[in-house]
C-alpha angles and dihedrals in degrees: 000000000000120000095253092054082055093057098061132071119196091250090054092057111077123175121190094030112176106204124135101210148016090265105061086039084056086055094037089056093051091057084060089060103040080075090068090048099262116131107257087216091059089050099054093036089049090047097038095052084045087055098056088054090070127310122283094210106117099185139248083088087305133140132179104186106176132181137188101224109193104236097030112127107192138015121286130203131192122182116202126180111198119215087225122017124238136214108276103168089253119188086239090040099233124126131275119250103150115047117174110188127211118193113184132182122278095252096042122170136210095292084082097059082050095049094050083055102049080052091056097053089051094048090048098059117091103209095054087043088056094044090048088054097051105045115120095209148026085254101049082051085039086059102030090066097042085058099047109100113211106222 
């Protein structure tokens, strides 16, 4: 398994997900995480102050929005696929469709870094992008991603 599939629970990976803007899907993804036990305000104040410091959307429909929540002990993911993708201030200015969420401690270290990058190498590449999109269900995407390698 690789460190990204480790990160997600079944109840943090959501498909068909209706939401307008990236505020109501910032409230949306700390829903997500209230089921963990995390406070859903903390999550989307944490995200949405992350946000105005510069967009997350990489591009290719793809956003990486990622918080530090105090309390928190260990890194957290989400994975969210919209129905109909929203502006996200991409670098390649389409819209979002695929948002994975990292949420790390207050006090994070590196492996959080690693673990963006490690993000970024899955996102970039095409056939996983095509196979994320495509998944009928949170556990097809569930398995989909623990059976990704990073190179």
């Amino acid at each position: 398994m690789n460190q990204i599939a480790g990160l997600l629970r079944p109840t943090t990976v959501a498909v068909d997900v209706d939401v307008s803007s990236k505020k109501r899907l910032f409230e949306t993804i700390g829903e997500l995480f209230a089921t963990q036990g995390l406070s859903a305000s903390l999550v989307f104040e944490s995200l949405l102050a992350r946000e105005k410091l510069g967009s997350t959307g990489l591009g290719q429909g793809i956003a990486i929005p990622h918080g530090r929540i105090k309390g928190l002990k260990e890194a957290a993911g989400a994975f969210v696929r919209l129905r109909t993708p929203i502006a996200f201030d991409a670098p390649d200015n389409q819209p979002v469709s695929m948002i994975f969420v990292l949420l790390v401690p207050e006090q994070a270290t590196d492996l959080h870094l690693h673990i963006l990058g490690e993000l970024a190498q899955l996102f970039s590449d095409p056939a996983m992008r095509t196979t994320l999109a495509s998944q009928p269900d949170a556990s097809a995407i569930l398995q989909a991603i623990g059976n990704w390698n990073a190179s």
